[in-house]
C-alpha positions as CSV (number, residue, x, y, z in Angstrom):
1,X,14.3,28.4,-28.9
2,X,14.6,30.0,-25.4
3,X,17.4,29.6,-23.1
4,X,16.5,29.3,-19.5
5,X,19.0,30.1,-16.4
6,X,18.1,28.3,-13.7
7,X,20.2,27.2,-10.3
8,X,22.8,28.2,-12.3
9,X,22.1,25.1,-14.9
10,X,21.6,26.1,-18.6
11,X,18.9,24.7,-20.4
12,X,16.7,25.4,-23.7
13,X,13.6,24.8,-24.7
14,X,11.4,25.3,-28.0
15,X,8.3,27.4,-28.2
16,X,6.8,24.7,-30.2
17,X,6.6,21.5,-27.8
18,X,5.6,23.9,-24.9
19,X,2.0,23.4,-27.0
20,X,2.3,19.9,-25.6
21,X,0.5,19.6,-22.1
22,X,1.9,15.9,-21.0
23,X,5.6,16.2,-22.5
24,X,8.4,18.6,-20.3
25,X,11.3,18.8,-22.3
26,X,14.6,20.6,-22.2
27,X,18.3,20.4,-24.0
28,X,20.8,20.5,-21.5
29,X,24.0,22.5,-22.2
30,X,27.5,21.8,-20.6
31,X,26.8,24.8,-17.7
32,X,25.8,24.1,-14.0
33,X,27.0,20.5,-13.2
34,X,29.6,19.0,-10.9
35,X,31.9,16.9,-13.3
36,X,35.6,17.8,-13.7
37,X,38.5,17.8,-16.4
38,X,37.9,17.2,-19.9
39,X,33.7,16.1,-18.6
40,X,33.2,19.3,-16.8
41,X,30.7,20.5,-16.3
42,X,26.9,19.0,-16.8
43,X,28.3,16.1,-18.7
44,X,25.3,13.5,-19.0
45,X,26.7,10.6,-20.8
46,X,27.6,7.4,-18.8
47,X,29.6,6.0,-22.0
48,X,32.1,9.2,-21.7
49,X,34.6,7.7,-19.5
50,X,33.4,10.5,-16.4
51,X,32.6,8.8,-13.2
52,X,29.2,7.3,-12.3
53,X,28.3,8.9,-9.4
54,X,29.3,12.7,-11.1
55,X,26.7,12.3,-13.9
56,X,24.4,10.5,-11.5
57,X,24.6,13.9,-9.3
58,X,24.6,16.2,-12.8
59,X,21.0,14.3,-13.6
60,X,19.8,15.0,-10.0
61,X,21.4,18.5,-10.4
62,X,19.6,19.4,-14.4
63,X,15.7,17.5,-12.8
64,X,16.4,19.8,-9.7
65,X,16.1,22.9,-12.5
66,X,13.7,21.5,-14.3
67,X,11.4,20.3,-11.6
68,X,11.2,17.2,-12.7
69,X,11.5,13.8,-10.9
70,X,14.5,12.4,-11.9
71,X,12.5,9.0,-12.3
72,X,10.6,10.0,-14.9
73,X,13.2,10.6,-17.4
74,X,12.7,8.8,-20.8
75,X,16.7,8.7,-22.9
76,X,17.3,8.0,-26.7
77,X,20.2,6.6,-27.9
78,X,22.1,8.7,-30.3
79,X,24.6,7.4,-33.1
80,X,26.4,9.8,-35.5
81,X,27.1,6.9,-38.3
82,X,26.3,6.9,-42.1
């Protein structure tokens, strides 16, 4: 795991999908986004409760570090249930 720093957004990313020519991937981490309060900073999750447009701009914000294009983001649903 290696933690990048970039645009002052937080990411990490593991040695072993980097192998993986066709597939960018990164782990966000609360650091470098525009959300305030209890959602600040990068907070990415539109079921939080934080307005729209903030994690709209924090998903611009994280694919600006990345240099991705925000468009070609792919999301999994995570539950935490037995």
């Amino acid at each position: 795991m290696e933690l990048h720093i970039k645009n002052e957004v937080e990411f990490l990313t593991f040695d072993s999908f980097d192998s993986i020519n066709f597939v960018k991937h990164a782990f966000s981490t609360r650091h470098g986004g525009v959300s305030t309060g209890i959602y600040s900073s990068m907070n990415l999750t539109f079921s939080s409760g934080d307005y729209p447009e903030n994690i709209i701009e924090n998903y611009r914000i994280f694919c600006e570090a990345l240099d991705i294009d925000i468009n070609s983001l792919v999301f999994a649903s995570q539950t935490h249930t037995n």
